[in-house]
N, CA and C atoms as a LAMMPS dump frame, in Angstrom:
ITEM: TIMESTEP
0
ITEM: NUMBER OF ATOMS
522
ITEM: BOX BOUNDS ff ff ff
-5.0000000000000000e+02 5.0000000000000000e+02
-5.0000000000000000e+02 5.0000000000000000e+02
-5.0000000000000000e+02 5.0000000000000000e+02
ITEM: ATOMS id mol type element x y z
1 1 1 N -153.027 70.122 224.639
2 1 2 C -153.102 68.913 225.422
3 1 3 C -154.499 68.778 226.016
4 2 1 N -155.221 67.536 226.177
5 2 2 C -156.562 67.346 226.743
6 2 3 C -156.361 66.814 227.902
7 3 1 N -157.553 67.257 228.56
8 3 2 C -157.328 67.048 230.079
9 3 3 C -157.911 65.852 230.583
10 4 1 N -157.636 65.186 231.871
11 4 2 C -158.352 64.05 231.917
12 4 3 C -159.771 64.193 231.989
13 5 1 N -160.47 64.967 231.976
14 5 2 C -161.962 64.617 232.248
15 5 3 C -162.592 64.969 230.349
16 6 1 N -161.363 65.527 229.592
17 6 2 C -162.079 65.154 228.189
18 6 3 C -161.865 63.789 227.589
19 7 1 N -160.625 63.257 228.31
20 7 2 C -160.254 61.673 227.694
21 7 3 C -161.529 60.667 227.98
22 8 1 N -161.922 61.114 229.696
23 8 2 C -163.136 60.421 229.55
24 8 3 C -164.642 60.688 229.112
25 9 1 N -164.568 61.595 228.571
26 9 2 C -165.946 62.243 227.913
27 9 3 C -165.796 61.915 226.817
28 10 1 N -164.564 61.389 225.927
29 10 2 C -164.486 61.103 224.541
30 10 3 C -164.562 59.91 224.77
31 11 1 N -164.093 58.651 225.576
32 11 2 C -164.345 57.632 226.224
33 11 3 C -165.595 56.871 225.827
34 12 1 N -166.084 58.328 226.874
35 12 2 C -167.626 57.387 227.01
36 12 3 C -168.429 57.884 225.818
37 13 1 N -168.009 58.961 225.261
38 13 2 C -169.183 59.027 223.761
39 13 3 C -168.827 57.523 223.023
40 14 1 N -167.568 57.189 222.933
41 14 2 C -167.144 56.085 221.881
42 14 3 C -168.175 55.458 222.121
43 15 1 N -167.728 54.567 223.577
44 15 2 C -168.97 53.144 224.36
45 15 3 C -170.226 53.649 224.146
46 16 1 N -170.587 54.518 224.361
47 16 2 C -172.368 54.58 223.814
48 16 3 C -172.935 54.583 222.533
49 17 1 N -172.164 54.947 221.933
50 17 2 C -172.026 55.033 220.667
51 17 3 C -172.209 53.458 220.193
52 18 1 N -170.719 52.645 220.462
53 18 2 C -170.821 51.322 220.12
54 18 3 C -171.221 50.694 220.734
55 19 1 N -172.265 50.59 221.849
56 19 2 C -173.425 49.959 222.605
57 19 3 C -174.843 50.324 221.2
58 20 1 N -174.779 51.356 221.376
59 20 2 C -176.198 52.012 220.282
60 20 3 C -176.098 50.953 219.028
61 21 1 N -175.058 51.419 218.165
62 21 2 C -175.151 50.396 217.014
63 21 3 C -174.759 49.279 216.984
64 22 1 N -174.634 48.34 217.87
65 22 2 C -174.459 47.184 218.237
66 22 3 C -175.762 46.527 219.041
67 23 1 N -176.74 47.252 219.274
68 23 2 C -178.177 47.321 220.08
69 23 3 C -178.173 46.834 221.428
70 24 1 N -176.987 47.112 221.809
71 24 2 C -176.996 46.99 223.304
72 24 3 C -177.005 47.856 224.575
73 25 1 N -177.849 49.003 223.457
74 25 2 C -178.223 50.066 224.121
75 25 3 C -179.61 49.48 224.831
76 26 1 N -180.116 50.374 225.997
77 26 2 C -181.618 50.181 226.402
78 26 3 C -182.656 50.135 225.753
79 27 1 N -183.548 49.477 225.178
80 27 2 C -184.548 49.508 224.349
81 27 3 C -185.764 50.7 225.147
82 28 1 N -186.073 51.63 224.356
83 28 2 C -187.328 52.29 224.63
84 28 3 C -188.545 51.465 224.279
85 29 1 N -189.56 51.954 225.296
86 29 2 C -190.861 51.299 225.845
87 29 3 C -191.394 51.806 224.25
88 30 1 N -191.746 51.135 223.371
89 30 2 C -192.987 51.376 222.723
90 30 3 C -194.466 51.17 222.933
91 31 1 N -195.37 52.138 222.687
92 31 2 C -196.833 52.302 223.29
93 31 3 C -197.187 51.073 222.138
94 32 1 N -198.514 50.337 222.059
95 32 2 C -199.267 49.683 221.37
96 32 3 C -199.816 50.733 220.554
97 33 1 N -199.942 50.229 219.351
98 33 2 C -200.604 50.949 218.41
99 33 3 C -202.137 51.664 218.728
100 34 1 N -202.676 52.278 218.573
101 34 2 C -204.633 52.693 218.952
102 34 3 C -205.297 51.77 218.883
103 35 1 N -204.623 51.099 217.832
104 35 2 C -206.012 50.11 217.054
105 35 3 C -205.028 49.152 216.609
106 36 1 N -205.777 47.366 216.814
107 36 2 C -204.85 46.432 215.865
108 36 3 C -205.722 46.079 215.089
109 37 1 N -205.052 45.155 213.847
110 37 2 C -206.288 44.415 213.088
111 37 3 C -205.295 43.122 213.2
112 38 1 N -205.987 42.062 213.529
113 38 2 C -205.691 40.683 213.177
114 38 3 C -206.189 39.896 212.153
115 39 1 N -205.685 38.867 211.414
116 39 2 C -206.424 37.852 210.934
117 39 3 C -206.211 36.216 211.27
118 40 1 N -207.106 35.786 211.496
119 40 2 C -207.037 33.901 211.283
120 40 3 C -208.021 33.566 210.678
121 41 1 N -207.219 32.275 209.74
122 41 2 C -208.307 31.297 209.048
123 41 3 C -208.512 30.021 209.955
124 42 1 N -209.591 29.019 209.94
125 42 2 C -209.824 27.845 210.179
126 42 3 C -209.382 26.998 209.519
127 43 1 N -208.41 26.955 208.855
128 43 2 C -207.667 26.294 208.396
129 43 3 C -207.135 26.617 206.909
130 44 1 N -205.67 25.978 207.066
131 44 2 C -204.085 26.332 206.093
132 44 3 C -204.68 26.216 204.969
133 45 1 N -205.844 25.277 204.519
134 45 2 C -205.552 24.121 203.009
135 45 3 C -207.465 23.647 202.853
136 46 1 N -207.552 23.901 201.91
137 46 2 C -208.817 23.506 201.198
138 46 3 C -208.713 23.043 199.587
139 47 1 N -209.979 22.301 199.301
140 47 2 C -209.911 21.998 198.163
141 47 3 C -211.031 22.447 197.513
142 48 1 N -210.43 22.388 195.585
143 48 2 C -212.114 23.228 194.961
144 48 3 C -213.712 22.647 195.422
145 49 1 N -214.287 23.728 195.853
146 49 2 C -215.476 23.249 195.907
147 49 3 C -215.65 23.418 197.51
148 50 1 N -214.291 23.776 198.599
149 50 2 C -214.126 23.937 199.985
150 50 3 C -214.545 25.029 200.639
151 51 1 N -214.878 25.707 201.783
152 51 2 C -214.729 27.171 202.178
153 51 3 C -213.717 26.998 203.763
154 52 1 N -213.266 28.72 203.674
155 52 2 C -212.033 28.605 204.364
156 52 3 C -212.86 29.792 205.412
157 53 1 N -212.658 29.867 206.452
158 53 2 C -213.39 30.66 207.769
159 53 3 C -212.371 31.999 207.866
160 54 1 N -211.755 33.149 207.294
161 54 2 C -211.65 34.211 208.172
162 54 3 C -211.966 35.285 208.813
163 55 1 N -211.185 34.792 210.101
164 55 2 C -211.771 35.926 210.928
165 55 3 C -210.872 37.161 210.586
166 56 1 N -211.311 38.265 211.289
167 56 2 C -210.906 39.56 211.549
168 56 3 C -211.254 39.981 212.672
169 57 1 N -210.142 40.168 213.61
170 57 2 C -210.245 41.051 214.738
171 57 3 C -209.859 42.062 215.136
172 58 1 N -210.584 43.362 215.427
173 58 2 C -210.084 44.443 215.964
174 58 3 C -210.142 45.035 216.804
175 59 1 N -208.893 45.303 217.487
176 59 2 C -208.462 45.575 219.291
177 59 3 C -208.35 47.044 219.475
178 60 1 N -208.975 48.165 220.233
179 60 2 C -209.045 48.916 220.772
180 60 3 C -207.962 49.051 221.799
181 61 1 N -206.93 49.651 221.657
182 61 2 C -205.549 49.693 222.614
183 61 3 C -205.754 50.925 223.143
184 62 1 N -206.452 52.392 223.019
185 62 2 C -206.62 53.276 223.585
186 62 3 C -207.637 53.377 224.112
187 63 1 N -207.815 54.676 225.197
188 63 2 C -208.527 54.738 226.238
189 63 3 C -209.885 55.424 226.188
190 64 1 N -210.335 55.533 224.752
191 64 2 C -211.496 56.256 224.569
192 64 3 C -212.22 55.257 223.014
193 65 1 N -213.363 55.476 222.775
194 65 2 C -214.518 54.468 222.275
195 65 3 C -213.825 54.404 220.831
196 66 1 N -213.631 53.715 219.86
197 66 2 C -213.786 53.893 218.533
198 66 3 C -215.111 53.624 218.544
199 67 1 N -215.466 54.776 217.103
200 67 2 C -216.883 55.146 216.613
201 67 3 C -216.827 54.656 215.329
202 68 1 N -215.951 54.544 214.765
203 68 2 C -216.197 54.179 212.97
204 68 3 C -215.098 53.545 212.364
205 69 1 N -215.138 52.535 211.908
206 69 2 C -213.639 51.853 211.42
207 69 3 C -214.052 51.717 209.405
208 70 1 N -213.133 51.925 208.939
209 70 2 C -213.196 51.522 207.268
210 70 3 C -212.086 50.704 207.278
211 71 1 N -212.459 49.502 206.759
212 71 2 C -211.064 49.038 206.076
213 71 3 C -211.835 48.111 204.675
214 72 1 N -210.444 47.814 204.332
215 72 2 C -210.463 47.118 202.598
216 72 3 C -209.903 45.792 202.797
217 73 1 N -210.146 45.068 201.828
218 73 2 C -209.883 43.162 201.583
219 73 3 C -209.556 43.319 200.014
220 74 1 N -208.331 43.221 199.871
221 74 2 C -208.009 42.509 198.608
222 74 3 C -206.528 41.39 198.515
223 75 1 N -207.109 40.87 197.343
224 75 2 C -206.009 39.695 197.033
225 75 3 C -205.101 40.422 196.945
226 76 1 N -204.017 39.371 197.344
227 76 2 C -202.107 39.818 197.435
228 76 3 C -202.163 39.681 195.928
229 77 1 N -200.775 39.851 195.755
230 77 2 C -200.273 40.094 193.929
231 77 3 C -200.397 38.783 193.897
232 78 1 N -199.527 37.962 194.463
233 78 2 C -199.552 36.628 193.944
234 78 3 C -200.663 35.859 193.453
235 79 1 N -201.606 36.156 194.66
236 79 2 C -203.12 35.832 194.298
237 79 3 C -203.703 36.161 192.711
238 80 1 N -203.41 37.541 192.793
239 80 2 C -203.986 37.681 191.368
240 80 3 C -203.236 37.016 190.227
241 81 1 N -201.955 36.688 190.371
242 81 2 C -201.632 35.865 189.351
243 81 3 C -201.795 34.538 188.808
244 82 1 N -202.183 34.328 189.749
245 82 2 C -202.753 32.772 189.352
246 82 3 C -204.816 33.109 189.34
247 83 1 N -204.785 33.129 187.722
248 83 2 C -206.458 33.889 187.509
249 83 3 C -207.739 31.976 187.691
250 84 1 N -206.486 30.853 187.573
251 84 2 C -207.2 29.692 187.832
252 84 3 C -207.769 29.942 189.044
253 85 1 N -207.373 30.595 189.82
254 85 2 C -207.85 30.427 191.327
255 85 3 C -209.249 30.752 191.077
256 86 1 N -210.099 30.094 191.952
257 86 2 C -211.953 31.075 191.576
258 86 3 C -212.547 31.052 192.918
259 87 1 N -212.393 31.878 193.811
260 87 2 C -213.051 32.222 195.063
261 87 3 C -213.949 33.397 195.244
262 88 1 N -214.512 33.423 196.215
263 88 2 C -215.522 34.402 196.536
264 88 3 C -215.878 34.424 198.076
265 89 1 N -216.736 35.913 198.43
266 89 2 C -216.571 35.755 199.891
267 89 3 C -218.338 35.536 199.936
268 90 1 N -218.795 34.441 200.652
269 90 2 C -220.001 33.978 200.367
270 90 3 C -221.182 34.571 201.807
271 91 1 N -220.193 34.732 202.865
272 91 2 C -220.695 34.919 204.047
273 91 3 C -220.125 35.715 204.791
274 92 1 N -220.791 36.36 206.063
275 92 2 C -219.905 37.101 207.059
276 92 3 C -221.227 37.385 208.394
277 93 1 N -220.227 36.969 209.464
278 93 2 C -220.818 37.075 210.904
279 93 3 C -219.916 37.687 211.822
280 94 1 N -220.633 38.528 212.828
281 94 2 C -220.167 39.705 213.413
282 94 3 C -220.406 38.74 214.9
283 95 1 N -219.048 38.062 215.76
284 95 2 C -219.147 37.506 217.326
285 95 3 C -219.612 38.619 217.852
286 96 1 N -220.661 38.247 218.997
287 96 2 C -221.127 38.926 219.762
288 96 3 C -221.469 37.748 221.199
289 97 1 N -221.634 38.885 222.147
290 97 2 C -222.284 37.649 223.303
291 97 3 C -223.36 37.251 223.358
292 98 1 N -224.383 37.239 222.158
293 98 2 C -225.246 36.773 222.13
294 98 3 C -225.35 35.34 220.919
295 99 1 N -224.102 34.917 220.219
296 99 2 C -223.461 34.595 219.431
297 99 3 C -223.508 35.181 218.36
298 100 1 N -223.146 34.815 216.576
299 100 2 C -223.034 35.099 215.515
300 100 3 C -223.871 35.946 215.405
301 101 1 N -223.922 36.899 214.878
302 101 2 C -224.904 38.004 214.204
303 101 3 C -224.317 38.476 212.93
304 102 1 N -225.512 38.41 211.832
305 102 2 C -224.826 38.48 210.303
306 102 3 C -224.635 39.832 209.941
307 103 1 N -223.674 40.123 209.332
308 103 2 C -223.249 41.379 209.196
309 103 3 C -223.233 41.19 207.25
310 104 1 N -222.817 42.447 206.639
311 104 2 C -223.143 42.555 205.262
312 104 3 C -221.986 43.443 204.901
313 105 1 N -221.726 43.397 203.541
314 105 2 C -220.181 44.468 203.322
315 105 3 C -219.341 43.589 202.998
316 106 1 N -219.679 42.302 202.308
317 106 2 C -218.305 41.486 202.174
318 106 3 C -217.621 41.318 200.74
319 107 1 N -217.806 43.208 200.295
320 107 2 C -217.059 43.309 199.406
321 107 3 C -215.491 44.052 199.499
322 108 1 N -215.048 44.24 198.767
323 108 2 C -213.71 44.817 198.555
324 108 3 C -213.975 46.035 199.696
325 109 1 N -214.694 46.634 199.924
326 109 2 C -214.69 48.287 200.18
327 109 3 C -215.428 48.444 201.695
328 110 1 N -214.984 48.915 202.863
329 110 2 C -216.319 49.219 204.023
330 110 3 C -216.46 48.353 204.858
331 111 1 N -215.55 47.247 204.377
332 111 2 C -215.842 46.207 205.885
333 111 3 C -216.123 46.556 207.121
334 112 1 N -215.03 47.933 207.506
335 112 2 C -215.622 48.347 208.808
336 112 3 C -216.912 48.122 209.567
337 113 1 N -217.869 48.769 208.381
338 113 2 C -219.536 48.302 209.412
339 113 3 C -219.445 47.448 209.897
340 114 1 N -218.975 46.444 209.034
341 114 2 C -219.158 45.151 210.056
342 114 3 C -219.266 44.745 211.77
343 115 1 N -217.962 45.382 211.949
344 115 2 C -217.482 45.108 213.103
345 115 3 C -218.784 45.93 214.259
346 116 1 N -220.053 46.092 213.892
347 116 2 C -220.748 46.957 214.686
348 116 3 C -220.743 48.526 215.41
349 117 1 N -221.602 48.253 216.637
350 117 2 C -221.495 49.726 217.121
351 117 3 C -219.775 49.89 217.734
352 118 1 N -219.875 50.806 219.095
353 118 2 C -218.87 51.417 219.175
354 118 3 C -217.743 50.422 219.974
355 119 1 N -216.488 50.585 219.951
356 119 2 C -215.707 49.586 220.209
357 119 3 C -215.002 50.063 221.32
358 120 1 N -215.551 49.478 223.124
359 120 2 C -214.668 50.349 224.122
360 120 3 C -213.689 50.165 224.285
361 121 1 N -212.725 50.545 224.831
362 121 2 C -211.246 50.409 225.283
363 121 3 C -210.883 49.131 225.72
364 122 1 N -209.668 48.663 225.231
365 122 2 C -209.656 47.533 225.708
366 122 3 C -210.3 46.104 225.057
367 123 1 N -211.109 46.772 224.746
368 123 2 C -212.206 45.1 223.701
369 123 3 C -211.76 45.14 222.212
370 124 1 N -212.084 44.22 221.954
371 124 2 C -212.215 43.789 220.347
372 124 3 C -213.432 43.366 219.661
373 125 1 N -213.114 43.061 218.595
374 125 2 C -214.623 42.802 217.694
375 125 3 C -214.187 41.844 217.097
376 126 1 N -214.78 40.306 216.299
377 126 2 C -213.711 39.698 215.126
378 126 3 C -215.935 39.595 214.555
379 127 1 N -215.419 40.027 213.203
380 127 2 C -216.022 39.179 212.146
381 127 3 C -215.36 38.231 211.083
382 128 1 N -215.924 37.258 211.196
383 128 2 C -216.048 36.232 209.951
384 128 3 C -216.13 36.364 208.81
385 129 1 N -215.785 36.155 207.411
386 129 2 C -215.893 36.018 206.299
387 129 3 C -215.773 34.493 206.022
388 130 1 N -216.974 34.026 205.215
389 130 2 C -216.978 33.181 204.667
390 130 3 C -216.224 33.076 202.877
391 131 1 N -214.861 32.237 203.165
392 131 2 C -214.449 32.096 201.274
393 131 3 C -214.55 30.965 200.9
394 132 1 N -215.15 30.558 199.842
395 132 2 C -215.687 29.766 199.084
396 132 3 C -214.85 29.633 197.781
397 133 1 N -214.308 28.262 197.857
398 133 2 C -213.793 28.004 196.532
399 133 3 C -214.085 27.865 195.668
400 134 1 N -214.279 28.014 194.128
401 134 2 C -215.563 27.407 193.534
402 134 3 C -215.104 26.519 193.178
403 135 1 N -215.962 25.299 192.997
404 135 2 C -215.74 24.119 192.448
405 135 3 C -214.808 23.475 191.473
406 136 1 N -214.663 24.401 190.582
407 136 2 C -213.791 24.378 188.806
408 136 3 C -212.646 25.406 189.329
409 137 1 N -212.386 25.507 190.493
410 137 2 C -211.167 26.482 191.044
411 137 3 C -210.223 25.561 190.577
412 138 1 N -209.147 26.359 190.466
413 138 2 C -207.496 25.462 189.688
414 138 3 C -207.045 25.273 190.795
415 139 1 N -205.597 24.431 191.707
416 139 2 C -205.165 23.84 192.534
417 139 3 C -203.843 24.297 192.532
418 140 1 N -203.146 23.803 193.837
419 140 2 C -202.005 24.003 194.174
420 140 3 C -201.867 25.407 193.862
421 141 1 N -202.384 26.07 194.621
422 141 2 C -202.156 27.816 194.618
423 141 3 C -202.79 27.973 195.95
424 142 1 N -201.797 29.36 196.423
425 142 2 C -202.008 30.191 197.819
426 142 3 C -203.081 31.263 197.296
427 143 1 N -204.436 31.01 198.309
428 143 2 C -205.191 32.574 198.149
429 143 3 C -205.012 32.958 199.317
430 144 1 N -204.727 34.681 199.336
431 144 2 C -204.423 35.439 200.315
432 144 3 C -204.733 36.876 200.286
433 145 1 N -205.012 37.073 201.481
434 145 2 C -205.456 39.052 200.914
435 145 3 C -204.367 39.584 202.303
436 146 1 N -204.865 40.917 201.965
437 146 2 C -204.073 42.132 202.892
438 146 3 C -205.46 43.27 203.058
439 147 1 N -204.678 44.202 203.771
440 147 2 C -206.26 44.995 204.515
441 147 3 C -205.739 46.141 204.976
442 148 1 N -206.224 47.218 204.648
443 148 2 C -205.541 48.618 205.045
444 148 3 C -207.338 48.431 206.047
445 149 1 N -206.938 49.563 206.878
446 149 2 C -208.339 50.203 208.064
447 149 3 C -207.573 51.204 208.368
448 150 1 N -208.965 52.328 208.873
449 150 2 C -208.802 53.353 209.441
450 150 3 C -209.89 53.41 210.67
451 151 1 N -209.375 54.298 211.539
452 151 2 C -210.527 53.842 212.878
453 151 3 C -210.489 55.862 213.254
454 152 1 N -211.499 56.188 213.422
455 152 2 C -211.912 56.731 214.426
456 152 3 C -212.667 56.6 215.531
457 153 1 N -211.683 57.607 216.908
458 153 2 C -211.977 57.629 217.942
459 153 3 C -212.907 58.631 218.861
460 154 1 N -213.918 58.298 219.786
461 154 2 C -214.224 59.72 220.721
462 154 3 C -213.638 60.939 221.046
463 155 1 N -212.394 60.75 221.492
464 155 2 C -211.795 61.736 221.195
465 155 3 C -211.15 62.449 220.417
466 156 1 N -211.804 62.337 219.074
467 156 2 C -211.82 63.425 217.817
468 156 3 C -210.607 62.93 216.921
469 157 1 N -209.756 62.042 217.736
470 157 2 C -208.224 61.611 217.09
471 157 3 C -208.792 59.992 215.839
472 158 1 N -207.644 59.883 215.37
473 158 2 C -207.603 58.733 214.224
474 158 3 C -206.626 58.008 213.998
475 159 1 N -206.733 57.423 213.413
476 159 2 C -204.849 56.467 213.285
477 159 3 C -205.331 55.229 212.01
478 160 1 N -204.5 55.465 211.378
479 160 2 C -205.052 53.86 210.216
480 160 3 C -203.642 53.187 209.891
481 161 1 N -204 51.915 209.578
482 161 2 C -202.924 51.478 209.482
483 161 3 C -203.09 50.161 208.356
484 162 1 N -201.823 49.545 208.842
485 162 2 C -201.533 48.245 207.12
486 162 3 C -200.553 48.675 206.239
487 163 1 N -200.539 47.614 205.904
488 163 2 C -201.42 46.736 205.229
489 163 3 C -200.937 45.344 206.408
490 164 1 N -202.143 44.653 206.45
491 164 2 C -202.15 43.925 207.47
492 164 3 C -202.323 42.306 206.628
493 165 1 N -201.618 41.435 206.864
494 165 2 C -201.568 40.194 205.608
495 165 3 C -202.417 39.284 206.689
496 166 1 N -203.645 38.339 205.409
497 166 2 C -204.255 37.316 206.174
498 166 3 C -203.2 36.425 206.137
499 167 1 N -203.237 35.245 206.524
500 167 2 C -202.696 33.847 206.549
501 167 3 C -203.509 33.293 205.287
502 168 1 N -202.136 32.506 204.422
503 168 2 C -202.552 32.283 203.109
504 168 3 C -203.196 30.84 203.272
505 169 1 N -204.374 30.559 202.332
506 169 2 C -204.855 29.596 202.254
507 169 3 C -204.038 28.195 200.551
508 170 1 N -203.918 27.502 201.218
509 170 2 C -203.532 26.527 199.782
510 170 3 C -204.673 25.843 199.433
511 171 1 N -204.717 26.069 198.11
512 171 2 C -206.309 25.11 197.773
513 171 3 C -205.179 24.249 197.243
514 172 1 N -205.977 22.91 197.54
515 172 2 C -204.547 21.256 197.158
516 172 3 C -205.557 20.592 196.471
517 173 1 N -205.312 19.554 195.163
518 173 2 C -206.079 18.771 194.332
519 173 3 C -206.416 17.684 195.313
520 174 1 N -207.744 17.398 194.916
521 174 2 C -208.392 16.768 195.604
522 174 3 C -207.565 15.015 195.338
């Protein structure tokens, strides 16, 4: 025979139990990641012969300097399937408070440099990429990339993350 104080110990395992998988348990505090990467374009929709503005921004959520960031830019799958598409990244500027300052690396590989020297706690960086449609580009198709980065920090630690998706651009017939 069970005694009353196991009826309610079996009780209350049940209810927590079916609070938990029902998610009406307490949510734990999750920390912010070390490092974010964002993207925005200047706009949804261009046409051949158009260029589309994205930025990239990256946020420092911990309490010590990033010293070195790598990350990568490539087209989503979809992108590559449609080979009519014909873009290129023509430009890239690094915001600063002194405004635009041109930065270099606006290939597939190393973007990181971009983003300059060291990145303190708390701040962010966004560089620009300039994409350029080319003229004889085919229509009615989404171009879009994704972006793995890795960041190191002052204090000897690291964290990388992604794949991080831009916002897709539609090139539309003129």
């Amino acid at each position: 025979m069970r005694s009353p104080q196991m009826r309610r110990f079996g009780l209350t395992a049940v209810l927590a139990f079916v609070l938990a998988v029902f998610g009406l348990a307490p949510a734990a505090s999750a920390d912010p990641a070390p490092a974010t990467l964002t993207f925005a374009t200047d706009s949804s929709t261009t046409t051949p012969g158009g260029t589309v503005n994205l930025s990239m921004t990256i946020t420092n959520n911990k309490a010590y300097d990033i010293w070195f960031v790598y990350q990568t830019i490539d087209p989503t799958w979809l992108t590559t399937q449609r080979p009519d598409l014909k873009y290129s990244f023509t430009g890239c500027s690094l915001a600063t408070a002194a405004g635009s300052a041109p930065c270099s690396g606006t290939g597939p590989a190393n973007l990181g440099g971009n983003y300059g020297t060291t990145i303190p706690p708390g701040q962010s960086r966004t560089v620009t990429l300039t994409l350029h449609i080319a003229a004889d580009s085919g229509c009615n198709g989404n171009i879009g990339f994704y972006s793995y980065y890795y960041t190191e920090f002052s204090d000897s630690t690291n964290t990388s993350g992604g794949p991080v998706y831009t916002p897709e651009t539609r090139v539309l017939c003129a």
